[in-house]
C-alpha positions as CSV (number, residue, x, y, z in Angstrom):
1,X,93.2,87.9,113.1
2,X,96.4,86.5,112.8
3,X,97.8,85.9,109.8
4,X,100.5,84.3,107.7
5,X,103.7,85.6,106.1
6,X,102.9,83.7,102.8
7,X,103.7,85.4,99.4
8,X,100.8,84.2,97.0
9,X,101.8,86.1,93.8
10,X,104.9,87.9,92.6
11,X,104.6,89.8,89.1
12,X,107.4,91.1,87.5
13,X,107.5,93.5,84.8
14,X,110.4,92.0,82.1
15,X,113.2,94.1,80.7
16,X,115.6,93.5,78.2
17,X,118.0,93.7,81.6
18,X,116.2,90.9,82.8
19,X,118.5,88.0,82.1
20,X,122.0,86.5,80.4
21,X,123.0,83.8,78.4
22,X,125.8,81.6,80.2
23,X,127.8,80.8,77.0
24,X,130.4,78.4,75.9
25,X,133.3,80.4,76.9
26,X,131.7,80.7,80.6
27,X,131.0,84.1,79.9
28,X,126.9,85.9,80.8
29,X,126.1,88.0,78.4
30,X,123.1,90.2,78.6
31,X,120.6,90.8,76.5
32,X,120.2,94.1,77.5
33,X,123.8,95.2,76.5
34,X,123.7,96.2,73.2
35,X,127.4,98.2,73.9
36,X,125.8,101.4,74.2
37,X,125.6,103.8,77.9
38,X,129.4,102.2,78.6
39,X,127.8,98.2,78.7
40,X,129.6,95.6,76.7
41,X,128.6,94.1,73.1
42,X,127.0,91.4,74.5
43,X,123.5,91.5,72.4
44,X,125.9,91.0,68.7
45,X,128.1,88.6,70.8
46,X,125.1,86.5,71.9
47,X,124.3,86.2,68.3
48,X,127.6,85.0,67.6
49,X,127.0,82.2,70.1
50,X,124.5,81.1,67.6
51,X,126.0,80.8,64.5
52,X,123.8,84.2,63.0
53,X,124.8,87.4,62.0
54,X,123.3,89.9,63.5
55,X,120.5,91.1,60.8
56,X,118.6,94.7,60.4
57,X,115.0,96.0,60.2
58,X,114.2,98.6,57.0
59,X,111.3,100.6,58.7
60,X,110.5,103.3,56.4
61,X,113.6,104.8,55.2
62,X,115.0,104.1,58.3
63,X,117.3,100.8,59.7
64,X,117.6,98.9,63.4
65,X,119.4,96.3,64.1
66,X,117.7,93.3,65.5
67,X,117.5,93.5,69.1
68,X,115.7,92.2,72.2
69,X,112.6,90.3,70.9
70,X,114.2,89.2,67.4
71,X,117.2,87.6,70.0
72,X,114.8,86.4,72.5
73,X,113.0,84.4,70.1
74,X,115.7,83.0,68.2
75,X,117.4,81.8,72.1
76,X,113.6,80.5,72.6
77,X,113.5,78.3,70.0
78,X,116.8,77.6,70.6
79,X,116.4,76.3,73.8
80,X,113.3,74.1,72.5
81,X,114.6,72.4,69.4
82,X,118.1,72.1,69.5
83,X,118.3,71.8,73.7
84,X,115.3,69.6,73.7
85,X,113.7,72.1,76.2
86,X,116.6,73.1,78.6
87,X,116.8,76.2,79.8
88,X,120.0,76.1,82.1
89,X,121.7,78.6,80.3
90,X,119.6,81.2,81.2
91,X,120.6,83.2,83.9
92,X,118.0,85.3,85.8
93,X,120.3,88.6,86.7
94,X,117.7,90.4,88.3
95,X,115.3,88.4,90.3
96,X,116.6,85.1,91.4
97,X,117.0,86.5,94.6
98,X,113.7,87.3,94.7
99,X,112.1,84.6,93.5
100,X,113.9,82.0,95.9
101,X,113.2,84.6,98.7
102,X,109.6,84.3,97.7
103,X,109.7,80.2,97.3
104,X,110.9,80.1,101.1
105,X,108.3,82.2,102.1
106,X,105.4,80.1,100.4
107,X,105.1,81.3,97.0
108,X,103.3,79.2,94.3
109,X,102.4,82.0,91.4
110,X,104.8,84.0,89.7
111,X,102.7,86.3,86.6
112,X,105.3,88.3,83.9
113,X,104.4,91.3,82.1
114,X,106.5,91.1,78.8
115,X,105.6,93.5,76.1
116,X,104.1,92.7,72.6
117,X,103.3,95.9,70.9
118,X,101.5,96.1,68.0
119,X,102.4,97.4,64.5
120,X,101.3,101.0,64.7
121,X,104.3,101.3,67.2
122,X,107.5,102.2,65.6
123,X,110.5,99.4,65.0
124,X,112.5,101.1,66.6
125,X,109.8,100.5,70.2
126,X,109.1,96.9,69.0
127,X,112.0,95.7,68.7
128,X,113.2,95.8,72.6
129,X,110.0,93.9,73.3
130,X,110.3,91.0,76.0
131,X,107.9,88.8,75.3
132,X,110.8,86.3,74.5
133,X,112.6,87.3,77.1
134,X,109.9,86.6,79.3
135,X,109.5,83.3,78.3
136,X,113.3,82.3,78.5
137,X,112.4,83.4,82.0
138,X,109.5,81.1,82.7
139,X,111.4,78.5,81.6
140,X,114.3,78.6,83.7
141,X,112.3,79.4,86.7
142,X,110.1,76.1,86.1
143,X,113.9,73.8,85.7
144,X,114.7,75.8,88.8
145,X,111.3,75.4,90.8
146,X,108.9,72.7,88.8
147,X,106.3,72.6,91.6
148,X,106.1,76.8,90.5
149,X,103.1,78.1,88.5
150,X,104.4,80.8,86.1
151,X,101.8,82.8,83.9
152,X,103.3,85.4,80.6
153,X,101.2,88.2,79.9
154,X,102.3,89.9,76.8
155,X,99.1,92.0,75.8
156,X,99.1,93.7,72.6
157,X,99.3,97.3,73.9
158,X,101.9,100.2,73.7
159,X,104.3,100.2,76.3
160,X,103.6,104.1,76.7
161,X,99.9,103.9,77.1
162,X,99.0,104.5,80.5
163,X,95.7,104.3,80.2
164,X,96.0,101.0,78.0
165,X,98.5,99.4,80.8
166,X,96.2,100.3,83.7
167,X,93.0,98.6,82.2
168,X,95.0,95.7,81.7
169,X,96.4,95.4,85.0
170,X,93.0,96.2,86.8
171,X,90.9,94.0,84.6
172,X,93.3,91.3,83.6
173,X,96.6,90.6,85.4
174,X,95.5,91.9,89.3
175,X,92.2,90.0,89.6
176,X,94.5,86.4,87.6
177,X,96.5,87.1,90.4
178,X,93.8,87.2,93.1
179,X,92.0,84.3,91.7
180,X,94.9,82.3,91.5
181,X,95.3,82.4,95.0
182,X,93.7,80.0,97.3
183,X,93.6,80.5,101.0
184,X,93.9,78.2,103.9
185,X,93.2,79.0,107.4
186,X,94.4,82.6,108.7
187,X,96.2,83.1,105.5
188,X,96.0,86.5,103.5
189,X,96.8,87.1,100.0
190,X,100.3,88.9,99.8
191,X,101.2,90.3,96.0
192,X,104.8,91.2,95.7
193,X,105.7,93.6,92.8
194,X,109.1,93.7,90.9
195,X,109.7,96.2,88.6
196,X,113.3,97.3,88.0
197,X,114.8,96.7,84.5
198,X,111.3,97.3,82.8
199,X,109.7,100.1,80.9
200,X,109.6,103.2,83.4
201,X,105.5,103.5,82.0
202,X,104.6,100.0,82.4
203,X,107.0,100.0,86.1
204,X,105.2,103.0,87.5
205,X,101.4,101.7,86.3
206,X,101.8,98.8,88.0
207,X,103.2,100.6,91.2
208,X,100.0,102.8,90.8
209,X,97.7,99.8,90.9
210,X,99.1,97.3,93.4
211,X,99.2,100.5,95.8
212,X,95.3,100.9,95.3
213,X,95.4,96.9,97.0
214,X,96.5,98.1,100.0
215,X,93.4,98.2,101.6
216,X,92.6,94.9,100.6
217,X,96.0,92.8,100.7
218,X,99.0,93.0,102.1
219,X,101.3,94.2,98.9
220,X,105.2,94.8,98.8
221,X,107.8,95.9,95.6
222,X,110.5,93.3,96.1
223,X,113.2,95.7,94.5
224,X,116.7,93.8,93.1
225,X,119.7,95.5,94.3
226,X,122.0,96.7,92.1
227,X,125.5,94.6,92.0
228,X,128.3,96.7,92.8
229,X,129.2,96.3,89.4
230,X,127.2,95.3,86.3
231,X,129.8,93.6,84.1
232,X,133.2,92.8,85.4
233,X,136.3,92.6,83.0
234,X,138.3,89.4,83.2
235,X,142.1,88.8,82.8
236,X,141.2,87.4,79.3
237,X,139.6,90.6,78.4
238,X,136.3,89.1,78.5
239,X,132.9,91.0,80.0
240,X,130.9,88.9,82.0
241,X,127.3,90.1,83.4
242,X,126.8,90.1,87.2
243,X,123.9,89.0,89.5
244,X,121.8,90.8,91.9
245,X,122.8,89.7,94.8
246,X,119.6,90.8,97.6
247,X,116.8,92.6,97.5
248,X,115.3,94.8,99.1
249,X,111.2,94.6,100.4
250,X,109.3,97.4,100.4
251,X,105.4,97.5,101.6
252,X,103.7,99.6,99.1
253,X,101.5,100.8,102.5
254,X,104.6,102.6,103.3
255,X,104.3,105.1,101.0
256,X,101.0,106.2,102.4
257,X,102.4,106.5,105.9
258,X,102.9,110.1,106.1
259,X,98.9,111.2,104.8
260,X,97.7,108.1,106.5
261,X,99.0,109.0,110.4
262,X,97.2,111.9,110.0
263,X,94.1,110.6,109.5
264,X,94.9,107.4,112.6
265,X,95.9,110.2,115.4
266,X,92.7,111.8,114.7
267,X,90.8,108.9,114.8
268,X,92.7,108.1,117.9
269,X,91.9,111.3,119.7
270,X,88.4,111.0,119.4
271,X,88.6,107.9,120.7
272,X,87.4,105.9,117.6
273,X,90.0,103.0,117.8
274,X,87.8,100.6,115.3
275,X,88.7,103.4,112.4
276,X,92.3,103.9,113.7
277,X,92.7,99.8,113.4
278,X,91.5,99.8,110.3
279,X,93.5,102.5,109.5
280,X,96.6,100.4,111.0
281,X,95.8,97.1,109.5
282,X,98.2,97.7,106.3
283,X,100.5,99.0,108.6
284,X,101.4,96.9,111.0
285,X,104.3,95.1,110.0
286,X,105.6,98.4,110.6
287,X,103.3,99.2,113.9
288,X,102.5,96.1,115.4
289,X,101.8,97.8,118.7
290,X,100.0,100.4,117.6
291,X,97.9,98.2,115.9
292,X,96.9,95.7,119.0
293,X,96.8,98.5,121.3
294,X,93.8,100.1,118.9
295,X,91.7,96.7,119.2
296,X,92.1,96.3,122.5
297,X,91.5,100.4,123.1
298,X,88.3,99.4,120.9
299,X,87.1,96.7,122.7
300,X,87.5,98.3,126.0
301,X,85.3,101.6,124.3
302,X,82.6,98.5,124.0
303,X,83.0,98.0,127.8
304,X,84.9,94.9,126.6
305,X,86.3,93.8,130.2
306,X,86.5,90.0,131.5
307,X,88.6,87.7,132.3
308,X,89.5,87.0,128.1
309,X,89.8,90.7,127.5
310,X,92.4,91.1,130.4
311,X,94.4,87.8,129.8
312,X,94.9,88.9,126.3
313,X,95.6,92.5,127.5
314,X,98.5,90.9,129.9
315,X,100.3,88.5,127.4
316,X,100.6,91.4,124.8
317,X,102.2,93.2,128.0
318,X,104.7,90.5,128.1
319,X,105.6,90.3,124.5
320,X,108.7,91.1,122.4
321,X,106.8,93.7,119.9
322,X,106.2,95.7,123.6
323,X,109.8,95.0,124.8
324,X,111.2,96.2,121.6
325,X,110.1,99.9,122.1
326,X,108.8,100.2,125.6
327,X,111.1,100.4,128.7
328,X,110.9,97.5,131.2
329,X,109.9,100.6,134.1
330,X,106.5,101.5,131.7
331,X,105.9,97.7,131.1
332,X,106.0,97.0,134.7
333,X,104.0,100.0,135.6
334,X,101.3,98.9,133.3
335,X,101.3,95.1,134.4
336,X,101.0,96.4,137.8
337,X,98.1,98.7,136.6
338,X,96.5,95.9,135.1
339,X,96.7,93.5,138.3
340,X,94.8,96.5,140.3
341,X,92.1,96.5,137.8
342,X,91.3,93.2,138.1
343,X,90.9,93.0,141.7
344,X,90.2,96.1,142.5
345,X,85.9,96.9,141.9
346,X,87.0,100.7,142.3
347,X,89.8,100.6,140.3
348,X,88.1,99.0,137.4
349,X,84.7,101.8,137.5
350,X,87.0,104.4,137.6
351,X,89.1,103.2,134.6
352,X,86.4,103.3,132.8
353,X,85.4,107.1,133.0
354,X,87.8,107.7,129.8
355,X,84.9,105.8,127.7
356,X,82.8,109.0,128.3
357,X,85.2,111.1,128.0
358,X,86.3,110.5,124.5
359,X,82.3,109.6,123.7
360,X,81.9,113.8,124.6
361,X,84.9,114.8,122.0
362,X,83.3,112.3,119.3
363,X,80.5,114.4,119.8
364,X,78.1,111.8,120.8
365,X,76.3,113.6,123.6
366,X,73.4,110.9,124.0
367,X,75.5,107.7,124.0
368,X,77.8,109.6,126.5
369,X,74.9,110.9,128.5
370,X,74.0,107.4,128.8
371,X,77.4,105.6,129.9
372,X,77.7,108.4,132.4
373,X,74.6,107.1,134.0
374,X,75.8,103.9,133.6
375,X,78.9,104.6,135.7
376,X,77.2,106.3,137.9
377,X,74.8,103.5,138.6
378,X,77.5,100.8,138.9
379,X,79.4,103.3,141.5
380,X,76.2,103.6,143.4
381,X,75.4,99.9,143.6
382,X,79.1,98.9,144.8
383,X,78.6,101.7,147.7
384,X,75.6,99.9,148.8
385,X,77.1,96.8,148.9
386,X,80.2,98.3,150.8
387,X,78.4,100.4,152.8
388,X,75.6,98.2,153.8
389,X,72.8,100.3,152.8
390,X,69.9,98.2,153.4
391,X,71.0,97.0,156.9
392,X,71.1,100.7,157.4
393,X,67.9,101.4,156.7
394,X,69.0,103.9,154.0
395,X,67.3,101.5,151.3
396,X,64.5,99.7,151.3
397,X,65.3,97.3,148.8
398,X,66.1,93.7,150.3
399,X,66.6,91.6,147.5
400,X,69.8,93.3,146.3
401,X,68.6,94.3,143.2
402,X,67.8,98.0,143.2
403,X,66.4,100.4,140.8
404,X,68.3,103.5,139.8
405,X,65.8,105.5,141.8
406,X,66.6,103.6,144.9
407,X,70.3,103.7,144.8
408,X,69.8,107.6,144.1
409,X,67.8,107.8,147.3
410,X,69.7,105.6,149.3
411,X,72.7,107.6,148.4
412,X,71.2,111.0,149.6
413,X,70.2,109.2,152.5
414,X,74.0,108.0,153.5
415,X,75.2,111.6,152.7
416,X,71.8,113.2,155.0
417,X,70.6,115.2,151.6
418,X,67.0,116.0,151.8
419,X,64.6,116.0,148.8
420,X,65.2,120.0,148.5
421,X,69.3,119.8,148.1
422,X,70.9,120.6,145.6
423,X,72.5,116.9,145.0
424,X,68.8,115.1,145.1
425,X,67.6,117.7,142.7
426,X,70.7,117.0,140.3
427,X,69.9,113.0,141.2
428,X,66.5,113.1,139.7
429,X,66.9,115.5,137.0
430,X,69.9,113.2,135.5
431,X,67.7,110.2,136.1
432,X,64.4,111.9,134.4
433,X,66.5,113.1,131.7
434,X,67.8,109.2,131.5
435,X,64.2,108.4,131.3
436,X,63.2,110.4,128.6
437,X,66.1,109.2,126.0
438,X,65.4,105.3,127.1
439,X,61.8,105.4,127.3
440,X,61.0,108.5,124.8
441,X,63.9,107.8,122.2
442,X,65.4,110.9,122.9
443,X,69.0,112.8,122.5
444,X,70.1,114.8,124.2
445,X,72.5,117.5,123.3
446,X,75.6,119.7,125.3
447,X,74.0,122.4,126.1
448,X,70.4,120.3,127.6
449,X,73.4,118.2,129.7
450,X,74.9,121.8,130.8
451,X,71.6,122.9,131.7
452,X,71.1,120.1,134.1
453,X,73.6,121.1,136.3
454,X,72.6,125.1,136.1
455,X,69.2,124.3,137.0
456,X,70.2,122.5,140.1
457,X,72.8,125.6,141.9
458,X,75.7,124.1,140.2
459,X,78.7,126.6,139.1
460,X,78.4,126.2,135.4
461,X,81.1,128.2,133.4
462,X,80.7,129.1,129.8
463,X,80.4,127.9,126.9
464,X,79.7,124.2,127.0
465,X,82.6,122.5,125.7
466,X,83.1,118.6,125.8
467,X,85.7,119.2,128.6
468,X,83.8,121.0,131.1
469,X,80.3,118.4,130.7
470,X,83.0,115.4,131.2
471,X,84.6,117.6,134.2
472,X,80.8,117.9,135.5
473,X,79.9,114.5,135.6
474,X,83.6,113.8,137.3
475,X,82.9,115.7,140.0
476,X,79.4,113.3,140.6
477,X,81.8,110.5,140.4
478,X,84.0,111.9,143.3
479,X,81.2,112.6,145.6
480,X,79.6,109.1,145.4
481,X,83.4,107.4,145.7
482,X,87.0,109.0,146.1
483,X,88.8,108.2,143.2
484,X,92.8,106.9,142.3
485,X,95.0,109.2,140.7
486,X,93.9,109.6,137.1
487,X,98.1,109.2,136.3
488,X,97.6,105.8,137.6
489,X,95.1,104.3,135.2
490,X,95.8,101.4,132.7
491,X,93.4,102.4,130.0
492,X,94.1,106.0,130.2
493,X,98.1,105.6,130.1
494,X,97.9,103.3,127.3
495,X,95.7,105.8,125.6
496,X,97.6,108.7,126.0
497,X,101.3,106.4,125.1
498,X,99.7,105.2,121.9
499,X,98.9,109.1,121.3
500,X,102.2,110.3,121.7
501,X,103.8,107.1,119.8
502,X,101.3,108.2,116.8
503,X,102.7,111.7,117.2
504,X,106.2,110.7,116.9
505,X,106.2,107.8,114.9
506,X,107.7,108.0,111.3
């Protein structure tokens, strides 16, 4: 299924780092620079810009001076009463990349963490809490972007509680996000995640969790970058604070890449391209090809081929995610390959042996047993039609629609095999042994599909492996028609490509 490149939620995680104040002097000033690590006074400054002095906390026998949430308020209510509700001095220093990056791109729901920790959590914690901050934020993202639905979570947890943090995100924020989004046609829900500037705890939680969506939703961390320079001196002598500038995007599936190709190439060895998809699915943005070529290698192990499965086949041949890591000489190999095995009856039965082949190493004996016989079959019935059996008199059958038994027969009768040969024997014992799964609800297993061949006066080596029963039943093929060069088969090439792509891919 196609699908859209819509972003339905973003959630950032607020810091104190999170945005300025654009004051009457021109000058940003953080609230996150408190003139400590080398950053400017800006936090004592901003209070300045209101007229305050800068107060302190008595916690204990201990004092703080007012920080984060104590200034975040005071701008809050600032920005309410006295700006009648305009928030154009706030300047987002972190995300307004991202969030205009995610407006192009669709996105109607933006959720911020802010933190609002309760009492049993020391002054000195508290009072760097964003829940101001956060909605300073909101309020210049809706003068920005009206039409923009912005939710504040503050919950009343420590910022150092995992545990606490997870719940809240797994039971609370995630599934708001989820059921705040309402799809339309192909689209998927897309979570972005920003959380640089925040509470490493809180930042690494929420990593945690939106990674376990993976499976479910496509989910990238949107990640600010960091201005060449966080503050920039002026002539006056001024600092001002500086803006991210870009971003970059970052699927959270990425980080699973490495365990996670492990787990595709074996699925794709054994032939089960329905796991390897799904596998692939929150991959490929980043394997596009890999991804296509395992549902068409999936529908093809269903014995998926008409005319829709090869049109689709040919205009993925001819499109840019092939171009972009194939060369032209391999694309036009395999166009040509597919041509052939449309027109060509042989061709196309003979492509198909690789469906038994990699039933045998998934270890499903019966099923292979069975599309084996199936093959063989088909292969019979197209060399009595090109042979002209009937008008030979090598079967009796006149209304074209023979049994198995009869094409058997007719066979040994074109190749002059009487009832005692070894090839009649093997004939009826495959066909009895057909019967018995069909009509009996039997399996069969590799050593019963070994013996078949042993009974009859067939060299047989030891033990039975998956490769010598598959190189058994080959060598039927071959006797009934003369087969292609295996090099030269569509299914099989792009088999074994996607293999080695899988082994080299990073």
């Amino acid at each position: 299924m196609t699908t859209t490149n819509y972003v339905s939620t973003l959630i950032i995680t607020v810091g104190t780092r999170q945005i300025g104040w654009r004051c009457k002097d021109g000058i940003i000033r953080s609230f996150g620079a408190d003139g400590n690590i080398g950053y400017p006074p800006h936090v004592p400054q901003l209070y300045q810009e209101l007229g305050i002095e800068r107060g302190i906390h008595q916690e204990g026998d201990k004092t703080y001076p007012w920080s984060g949430k104590d200034l975040g308020q005071r701008y809050y209510e600032y920005c309410k009463e006295w700006l009648d509700g305009d928030f154009n001095q706030v300047e987002l220093l972190l995300d307004k990349t991202v969030i205009e990056a995610g407006i192009k791109q669709g996105l109607k729901h933006i959720i911020l963490w802010g933190t609002d920790q309760p009492e049993t959590v020391s002054w000195a914690f508290r009072r760097l809490d964003t829940l101001w901050i956060a909605e300073l934020m909101a309020g210049k993202i809706k003068s920005l972007f009206p039409d923009i639905r912005v939710d504040i979570h503050a919950p009343k947890i420590n910022a150092n509680d995992s545990d606490a943090i997870r719940q809240e995100l797994e039971q609370l924020v995630l599934k708001e996000a989820v059921n705040a989004f309402y799809p339309i046609k192909n689209e998927q829900f897309v979570l972005w995640i920003q959380t640089k500037g925040c509470t490493p705890v809180i930042a690494s939680n929420v990593e945690i969790c939106a990674a376990a969506l993976v499976r479910q939703y496509q989910v990238f961390n949107a990640s600010p970058d960091e201005p060449p320079e966080f503050f920039t001196k002026l002539e006056n002598g001024l600092v001002t604070a500086n803006h991210s500038q870009s971003f970059k995007l970052i699927s959270m599936a990425e980080y699973f890449w490495s365990l996670e190709r492990l787990r595709i190439k074996s699925a794709w060895e054994r032939g089960d391209f329905s796991e390897a998809q799904v596998w692939l699915a929150v991959h490929q943005h980043r394997h596009p090809v890999l991804y296509k070529l395992a549902g068409f290698l999936a529908r093809y192990s269903n014995w998926e081929s008409n005319g829709d499965f090869f049109r689709k086949l040919g205009e993925w041949l001819g499109s840019n995610d092939i171009s972009d890591i194939v060369d032209s000489e391999q694309i036009q190999t395999w166009k040509s390959q597919l041509q052939k095995m449309q027109v060509d009856k042989i061709i196309k039965l003979w492509e198909s042996t690789i469906i038994i082949e990699l039933s045998l190493y998934r270890e499903n004996y019966t099923a292979a047993f069975i599309q084996f016989i199936q093959l063989l079959e088909r292969l019979l019935y197209v060399q009595s039609e090109s042979q002209n059996w009937i008008a030979k008199g090598w079967m009796l059958n006149k209304n074209n629609d023979p049994s198995l038994v009869e094409l058997m027969q007719g066979w040994c009768q074109s190749k002059k095999f009487n009832q005692n040969s070894k090839w009649s024997k093997l004939l009826n014992e495959i066909r009895q042994n057909r019967n018995q799964i069909i009509h009996q609800g039997e399996s069969i297993t590799l050593r019963k599909i070994r013996s078949i061949w042993a009974n009859n006066d067939f060299p047989v080596t030891f033990p039975e492996t998956p490769e010598i029963i598959n190189n058994l039943m080959i060598d039927v093929f071959k006797e009934i028609i003369t087969p292609p060069n295996f090099d030269q088969l569509l299914m099989r090439s792009l088999y074994q490509w996607g293999l080695n792509h899988l082994k080299d891919a990073i």
